[in-house]
N, C-alpha and C positions, 0 to 999 in steps of 0.2 A: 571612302574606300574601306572595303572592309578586308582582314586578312584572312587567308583559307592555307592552313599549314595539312601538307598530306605526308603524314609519316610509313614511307611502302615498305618498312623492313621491321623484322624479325621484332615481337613481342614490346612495340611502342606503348601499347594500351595496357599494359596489366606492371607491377611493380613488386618488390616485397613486403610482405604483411606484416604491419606494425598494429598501428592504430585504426586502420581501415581504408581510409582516405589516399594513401600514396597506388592502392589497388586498382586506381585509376589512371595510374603509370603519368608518361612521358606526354600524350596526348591530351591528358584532364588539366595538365602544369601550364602548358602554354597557353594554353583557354586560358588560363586563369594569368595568364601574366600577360596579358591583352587580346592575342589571337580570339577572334567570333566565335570561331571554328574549328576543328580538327576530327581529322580521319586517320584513327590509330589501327593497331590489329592484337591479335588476342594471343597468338601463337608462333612457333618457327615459320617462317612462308617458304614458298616454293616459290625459288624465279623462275620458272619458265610462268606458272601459275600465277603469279602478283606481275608480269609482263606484261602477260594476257589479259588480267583485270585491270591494268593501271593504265591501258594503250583505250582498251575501248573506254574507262573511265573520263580520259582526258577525252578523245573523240566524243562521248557526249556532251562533255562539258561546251567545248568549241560550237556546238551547235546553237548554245546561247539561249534557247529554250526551257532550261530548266536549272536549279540551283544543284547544289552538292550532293547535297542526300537523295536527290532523285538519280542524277547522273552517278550516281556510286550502286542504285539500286538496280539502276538499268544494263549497266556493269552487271553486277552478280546476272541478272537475270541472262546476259547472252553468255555468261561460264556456263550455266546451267542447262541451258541448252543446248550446248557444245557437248561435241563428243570426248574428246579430251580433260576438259578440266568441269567437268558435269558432279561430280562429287563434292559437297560440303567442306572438304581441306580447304581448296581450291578458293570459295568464292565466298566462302562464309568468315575468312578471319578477319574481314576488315568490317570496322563500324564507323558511324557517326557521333561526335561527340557537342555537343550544339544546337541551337537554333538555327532552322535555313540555311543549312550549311550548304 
């Protein structure tokens, strides 16, 4: 069983700049303390916007056809063609941090 930690709020992926290494924030840490996986973000999010990306994210997920990094890709890809949340704020802050996630 492998674990898949999804962190949806505010600035998990990025940390402050020491030595370089913590710039991988909250999301690189738990990889490293066993999680496979993780899906951090880079900036302040917008809830109504990380609702929207983290509703159809799970929705893809459930489908069972695809692993994380796709269902998270597939995610951005219906913000992006949404009228709403079609702008890069929106659908670009979150990443992958891992293999087949």
């Amino acid at each position: 069983m492998s674990i898949r930690i999804i962190l949806s709020t505010c600035q998990t992926g990025t940390g402050k700049l020491d030595d370089g290494v913590e710039v991988l924030g909250f999301g690189y840490q738990v990889q490293k303390a066993g999680a496979k996986n993780a899906i951090a973000s880079l900036w302040k999010v917008d809830d109504a916007g990380t609702y929207a990306l983290m509703t159809a994210f799970y929705g893809e997920l459930q489908k069972g056809d695809v692993n994380g990094t796709e269902a998270l890709h597939r995610a951005q890809v219906s913000l992006i063609k949404s009228q709403k949340y079609n702008h890069p704020f929106y659908w670009s802050v979150f990443f992958a941090i891992g293999n087949g996630l």
